[in-house]
N, CA, C and O atoms as a Tinker XYZ file with bonds, in Angstrom:
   264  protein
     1  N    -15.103000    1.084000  -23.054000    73     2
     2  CA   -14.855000   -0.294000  -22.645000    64     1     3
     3  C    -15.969000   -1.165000  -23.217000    63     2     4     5
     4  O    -17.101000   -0.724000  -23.417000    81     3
     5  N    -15.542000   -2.615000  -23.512000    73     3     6
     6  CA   -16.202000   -3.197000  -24.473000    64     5     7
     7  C    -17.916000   -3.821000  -23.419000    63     6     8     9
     8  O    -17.815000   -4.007000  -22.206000    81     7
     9  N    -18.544000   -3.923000  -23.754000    73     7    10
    10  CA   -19.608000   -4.343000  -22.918000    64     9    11
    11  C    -19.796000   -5.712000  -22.295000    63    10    12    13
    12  O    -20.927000   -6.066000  -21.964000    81    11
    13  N    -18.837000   -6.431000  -22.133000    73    11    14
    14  CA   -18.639000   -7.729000  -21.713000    64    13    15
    15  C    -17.238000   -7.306000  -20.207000    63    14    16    17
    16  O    -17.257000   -7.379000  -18.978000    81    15
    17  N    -16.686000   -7.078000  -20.769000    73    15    18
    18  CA   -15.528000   -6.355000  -19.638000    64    17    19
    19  C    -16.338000   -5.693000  -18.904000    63    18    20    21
    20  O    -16.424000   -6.170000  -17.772000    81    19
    21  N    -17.009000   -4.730000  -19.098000    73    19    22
    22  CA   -17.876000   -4.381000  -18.236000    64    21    23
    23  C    -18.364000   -5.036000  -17.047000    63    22    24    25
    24  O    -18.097000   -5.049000  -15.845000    81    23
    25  N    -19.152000   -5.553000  -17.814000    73    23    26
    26  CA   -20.060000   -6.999000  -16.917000    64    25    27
    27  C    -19.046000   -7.549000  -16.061000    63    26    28    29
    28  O    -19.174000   -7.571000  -14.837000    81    27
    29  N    -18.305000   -7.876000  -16.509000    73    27    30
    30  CA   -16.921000   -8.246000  -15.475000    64    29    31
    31  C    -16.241000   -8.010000  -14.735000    63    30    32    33
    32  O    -15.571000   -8.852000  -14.138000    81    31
    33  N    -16.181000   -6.315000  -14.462000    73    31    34
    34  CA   -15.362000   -5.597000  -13.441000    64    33    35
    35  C    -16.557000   -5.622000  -12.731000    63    34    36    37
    36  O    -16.369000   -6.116000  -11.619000    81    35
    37  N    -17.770000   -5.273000  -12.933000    73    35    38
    38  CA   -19.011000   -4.976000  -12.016000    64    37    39
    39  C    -19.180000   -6.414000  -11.609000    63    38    40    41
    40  O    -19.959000   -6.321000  -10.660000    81    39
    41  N    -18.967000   -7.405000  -11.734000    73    39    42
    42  CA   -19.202000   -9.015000  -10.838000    64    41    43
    43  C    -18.130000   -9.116000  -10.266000    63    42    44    45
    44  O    -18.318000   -9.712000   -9.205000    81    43
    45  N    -16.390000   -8.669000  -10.496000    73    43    46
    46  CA   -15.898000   -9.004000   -9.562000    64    45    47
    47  C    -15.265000   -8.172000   -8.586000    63    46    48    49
    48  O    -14.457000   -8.564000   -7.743000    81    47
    49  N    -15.927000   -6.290000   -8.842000    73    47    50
    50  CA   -15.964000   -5.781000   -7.820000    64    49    51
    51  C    -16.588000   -5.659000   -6.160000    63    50    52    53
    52  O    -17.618000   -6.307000   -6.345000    81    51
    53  N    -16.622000   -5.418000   -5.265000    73    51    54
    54  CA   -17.231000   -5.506000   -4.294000    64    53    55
    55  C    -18.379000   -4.615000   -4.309000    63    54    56    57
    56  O    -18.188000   -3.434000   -4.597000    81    55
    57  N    -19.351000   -4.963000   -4.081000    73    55    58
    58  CA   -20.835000   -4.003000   -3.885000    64    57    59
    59  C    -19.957000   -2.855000   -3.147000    63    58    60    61
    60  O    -20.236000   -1.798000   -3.714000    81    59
    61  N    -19.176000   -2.668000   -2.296000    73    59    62
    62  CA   -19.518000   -1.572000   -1.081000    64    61    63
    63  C    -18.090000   -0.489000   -1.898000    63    62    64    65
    64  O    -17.284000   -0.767000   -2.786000    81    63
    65  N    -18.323000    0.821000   -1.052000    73    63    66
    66  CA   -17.640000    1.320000   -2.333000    64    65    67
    67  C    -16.201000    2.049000   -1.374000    63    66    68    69
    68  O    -16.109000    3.216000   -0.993000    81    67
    69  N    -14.996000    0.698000   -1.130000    73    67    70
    70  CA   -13.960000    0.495000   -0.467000    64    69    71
    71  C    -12.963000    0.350000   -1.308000    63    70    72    73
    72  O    -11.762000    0.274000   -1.047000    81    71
    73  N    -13.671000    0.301000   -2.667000    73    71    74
    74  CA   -12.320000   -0.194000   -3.737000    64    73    75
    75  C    -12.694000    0.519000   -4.704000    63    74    76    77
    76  O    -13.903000    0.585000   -4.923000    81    75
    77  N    -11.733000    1.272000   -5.573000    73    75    78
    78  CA   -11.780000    2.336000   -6.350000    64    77    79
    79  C    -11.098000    1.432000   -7.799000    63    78    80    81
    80  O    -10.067000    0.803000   -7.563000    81    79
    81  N    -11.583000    1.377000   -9.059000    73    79    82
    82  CA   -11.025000    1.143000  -10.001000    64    81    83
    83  C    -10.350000    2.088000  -10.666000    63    82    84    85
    84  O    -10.884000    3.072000  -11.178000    81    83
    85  N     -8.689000    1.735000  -10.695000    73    83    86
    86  CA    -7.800000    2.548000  -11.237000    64    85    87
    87  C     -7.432000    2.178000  -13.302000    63    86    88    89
    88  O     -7.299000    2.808000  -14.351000    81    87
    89  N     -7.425000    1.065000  -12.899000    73    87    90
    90  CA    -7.077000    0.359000  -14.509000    64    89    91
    91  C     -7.466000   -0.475000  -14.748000    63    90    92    93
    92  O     -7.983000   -1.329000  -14.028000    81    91
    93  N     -7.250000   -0.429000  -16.330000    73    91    94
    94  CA    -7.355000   -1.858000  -16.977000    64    93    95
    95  C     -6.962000   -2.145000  -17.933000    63    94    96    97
    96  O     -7.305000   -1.587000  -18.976000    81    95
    97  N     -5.782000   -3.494000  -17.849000    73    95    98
    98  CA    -5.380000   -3.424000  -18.772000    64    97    99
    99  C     -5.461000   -4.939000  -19.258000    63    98   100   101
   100  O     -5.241000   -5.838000  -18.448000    81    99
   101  N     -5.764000   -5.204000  -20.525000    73    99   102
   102  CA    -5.741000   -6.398000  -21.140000    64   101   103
   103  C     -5.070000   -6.527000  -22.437000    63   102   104   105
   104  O     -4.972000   -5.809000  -23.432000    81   103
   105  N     -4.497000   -8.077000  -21.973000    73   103   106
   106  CA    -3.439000   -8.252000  -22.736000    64   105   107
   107  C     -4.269000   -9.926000  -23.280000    63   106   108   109
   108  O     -5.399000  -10.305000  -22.973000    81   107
   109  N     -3.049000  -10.786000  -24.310000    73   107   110
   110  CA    -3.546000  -11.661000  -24.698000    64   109   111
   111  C     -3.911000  -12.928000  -23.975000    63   110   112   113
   112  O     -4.806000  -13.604000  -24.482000    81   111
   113  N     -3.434000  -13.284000  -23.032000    73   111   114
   114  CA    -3.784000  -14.040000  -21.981000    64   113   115
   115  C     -4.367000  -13.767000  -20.622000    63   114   116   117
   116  O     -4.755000  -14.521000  -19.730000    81   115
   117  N     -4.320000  -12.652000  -20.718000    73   115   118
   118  CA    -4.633000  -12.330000  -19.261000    64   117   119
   119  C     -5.290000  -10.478000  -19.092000    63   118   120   121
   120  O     -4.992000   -9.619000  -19.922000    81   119
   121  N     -6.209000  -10.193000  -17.834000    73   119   122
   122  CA    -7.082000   -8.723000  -17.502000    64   121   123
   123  C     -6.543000   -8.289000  -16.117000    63   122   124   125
   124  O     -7.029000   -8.448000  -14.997000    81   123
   125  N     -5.453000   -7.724000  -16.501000    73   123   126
   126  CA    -5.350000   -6.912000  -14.956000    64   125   127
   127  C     -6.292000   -6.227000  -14.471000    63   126   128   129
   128  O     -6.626000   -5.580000  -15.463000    81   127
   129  N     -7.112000   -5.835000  -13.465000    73   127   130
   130  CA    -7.236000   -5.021000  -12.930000    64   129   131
   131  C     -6.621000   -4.319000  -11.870000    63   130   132   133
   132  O     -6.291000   -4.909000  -10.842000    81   131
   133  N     -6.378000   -2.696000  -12.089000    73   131   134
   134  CA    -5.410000   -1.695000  -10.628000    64   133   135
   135  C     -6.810000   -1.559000   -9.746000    63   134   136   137
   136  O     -7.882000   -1.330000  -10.306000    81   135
   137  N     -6.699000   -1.711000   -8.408000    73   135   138
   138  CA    -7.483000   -1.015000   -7.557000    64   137   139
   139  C     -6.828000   -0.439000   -6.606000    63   138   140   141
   140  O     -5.780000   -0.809000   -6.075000    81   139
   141  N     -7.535000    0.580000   -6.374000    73   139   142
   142  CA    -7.185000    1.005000   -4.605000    64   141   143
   143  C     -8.172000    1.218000   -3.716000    63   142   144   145
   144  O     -9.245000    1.761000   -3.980000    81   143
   145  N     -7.769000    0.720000   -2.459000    73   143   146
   146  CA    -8.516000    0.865000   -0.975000    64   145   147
   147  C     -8.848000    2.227000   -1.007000    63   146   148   149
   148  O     -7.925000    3.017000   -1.203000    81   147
   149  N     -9.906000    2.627000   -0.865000    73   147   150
   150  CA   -10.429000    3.974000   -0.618000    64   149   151
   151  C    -10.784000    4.420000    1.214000    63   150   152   153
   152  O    -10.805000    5.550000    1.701000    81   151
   153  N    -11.020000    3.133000    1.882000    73   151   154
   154  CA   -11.666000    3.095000    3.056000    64   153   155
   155  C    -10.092000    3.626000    3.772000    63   154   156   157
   156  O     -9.006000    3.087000    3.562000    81   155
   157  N    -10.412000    5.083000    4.842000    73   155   158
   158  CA    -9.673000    5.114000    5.877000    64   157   159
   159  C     -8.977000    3.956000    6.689000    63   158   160   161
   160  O     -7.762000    3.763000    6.744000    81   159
   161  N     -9.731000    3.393000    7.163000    73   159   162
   162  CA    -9.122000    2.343000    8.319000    64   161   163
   163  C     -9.498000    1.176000    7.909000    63   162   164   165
   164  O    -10.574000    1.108000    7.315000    81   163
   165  N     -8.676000   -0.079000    8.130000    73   163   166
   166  CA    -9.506000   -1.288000    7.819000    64   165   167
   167  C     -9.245000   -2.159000    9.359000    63   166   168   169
   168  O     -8.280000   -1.836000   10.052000    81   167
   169  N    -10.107000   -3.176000    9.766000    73   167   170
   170  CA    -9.849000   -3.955000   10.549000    64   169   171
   171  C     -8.725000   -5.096000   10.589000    63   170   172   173
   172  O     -8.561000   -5.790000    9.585000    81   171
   173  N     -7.868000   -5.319000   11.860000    73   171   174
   174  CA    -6.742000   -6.177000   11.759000    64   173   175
   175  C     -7.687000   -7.856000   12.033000    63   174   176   177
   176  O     -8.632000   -8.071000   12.793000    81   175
   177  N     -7.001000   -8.770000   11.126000    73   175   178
   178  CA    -8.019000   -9.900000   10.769000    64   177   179
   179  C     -7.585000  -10.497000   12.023000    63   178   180   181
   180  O     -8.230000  -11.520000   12.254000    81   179
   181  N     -6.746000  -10.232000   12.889000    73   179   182
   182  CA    -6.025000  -10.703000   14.045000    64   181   183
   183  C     -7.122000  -10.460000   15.167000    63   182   184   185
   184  O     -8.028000  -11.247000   15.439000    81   183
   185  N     -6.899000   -9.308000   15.733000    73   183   186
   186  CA    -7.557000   -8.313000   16.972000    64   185   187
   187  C     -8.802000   -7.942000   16.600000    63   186   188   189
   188  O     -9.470000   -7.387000   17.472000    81   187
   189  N     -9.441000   -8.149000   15.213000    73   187   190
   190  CA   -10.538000   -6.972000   15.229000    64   189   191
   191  C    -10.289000   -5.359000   14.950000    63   190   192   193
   192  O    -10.925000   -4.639000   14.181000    81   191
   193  N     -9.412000   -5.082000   15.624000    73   191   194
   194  CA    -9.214000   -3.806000   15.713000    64   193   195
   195  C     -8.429000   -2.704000   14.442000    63   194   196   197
   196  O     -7.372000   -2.829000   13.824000    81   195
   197  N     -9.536000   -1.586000   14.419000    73   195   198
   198  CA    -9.247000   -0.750000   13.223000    64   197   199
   199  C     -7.989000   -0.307000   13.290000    63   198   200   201
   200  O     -7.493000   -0.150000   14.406000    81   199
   201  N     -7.240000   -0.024000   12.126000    73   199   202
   202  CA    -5.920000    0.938000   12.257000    64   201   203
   203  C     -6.286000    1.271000   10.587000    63   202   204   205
   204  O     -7.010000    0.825000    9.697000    81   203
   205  N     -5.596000    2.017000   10.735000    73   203   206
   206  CA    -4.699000    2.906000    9.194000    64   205   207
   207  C     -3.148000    3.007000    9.241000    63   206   208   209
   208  O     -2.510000    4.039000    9.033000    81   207
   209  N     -2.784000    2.139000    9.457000    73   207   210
   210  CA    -1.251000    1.435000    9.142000    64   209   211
   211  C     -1.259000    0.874000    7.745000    63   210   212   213
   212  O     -2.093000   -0.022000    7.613000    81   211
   213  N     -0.548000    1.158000    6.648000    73   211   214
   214  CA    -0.161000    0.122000    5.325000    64   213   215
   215  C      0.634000   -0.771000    6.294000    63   214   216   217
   216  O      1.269000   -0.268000    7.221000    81   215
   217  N      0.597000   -2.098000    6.079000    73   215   218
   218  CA     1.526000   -3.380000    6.502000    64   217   219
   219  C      1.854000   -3.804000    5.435000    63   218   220   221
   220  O      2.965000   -4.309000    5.600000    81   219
   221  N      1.440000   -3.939000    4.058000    73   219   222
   222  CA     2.215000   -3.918000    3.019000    64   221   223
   223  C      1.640000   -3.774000    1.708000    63   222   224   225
   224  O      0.438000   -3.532000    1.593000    81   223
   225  N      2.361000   -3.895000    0.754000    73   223   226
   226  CA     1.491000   -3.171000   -0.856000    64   225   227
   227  C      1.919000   -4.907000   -1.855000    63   226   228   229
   228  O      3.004000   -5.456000   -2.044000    81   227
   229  N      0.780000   -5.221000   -2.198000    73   227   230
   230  CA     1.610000   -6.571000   -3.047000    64   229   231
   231  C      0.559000   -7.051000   -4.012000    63   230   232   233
   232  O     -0.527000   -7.283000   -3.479000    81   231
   233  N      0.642000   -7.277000   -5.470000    73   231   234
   234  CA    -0.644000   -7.723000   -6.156000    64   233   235
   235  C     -0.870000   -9.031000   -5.627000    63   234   236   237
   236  O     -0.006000   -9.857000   -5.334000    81   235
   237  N     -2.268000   -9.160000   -5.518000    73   235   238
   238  CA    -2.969000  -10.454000   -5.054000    64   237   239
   239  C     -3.788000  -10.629000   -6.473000    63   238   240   241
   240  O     -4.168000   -9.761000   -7.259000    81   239
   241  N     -3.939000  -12.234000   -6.525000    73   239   242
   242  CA    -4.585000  -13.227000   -8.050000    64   241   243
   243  C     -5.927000  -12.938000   -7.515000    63   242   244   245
   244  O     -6.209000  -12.191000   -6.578000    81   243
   245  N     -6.678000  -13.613000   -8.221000    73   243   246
   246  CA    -8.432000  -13.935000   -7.999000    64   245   247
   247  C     -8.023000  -15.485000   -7.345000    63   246   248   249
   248  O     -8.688000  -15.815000   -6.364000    81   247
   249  N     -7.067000  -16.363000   -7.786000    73   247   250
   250  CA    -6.820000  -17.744000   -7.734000    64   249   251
   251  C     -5.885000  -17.392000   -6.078000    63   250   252   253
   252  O     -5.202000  -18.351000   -5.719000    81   251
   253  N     -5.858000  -16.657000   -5.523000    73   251   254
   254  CA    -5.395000  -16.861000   -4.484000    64   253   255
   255  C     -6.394000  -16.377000   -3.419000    63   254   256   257
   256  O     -6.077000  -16.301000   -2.232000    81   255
   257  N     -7.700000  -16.030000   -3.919000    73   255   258
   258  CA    -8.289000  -15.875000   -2.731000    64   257   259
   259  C     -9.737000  -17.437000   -2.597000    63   258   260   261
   260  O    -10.211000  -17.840000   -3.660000    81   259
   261  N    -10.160000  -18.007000   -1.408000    73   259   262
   262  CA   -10.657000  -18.815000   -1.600000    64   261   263
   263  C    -12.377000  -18.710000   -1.753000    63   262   264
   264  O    -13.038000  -19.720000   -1.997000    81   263
């Protein structure tokens, strides 16, 4: 991987190690990255409270988070 991409998955990964890099693929407009949740349980943003339920599977943008 080219040494600039690099630099780039490592700034917009998370320090903590909950997310696993699966892929990457780049095309002419645009850098997918695949990840997956590695963490057992995550907290419901509702209750607080941990589960390990999938509630659903869906790609999320960088432009959709604030």
């Amino acid at each position: 991987m080219a040494q600039p991409l690099d630099t780039l998955i490592t700034a917009l990964l998370p320090p903590t190690r909950t997310v696993r890099f699966a892929q990457l693929t780049v095309e002419q407009d645009t850098i997918q990255l695949q990840l997956t949740v590695t963490a057992p349980t995550a907290s419901c943003p509702r209750c607080m409270l941990p589960s390990s339920a999938v509630q659903s599977r869906y790609q999320r943008h960088v432009t959709d988070l604030p």
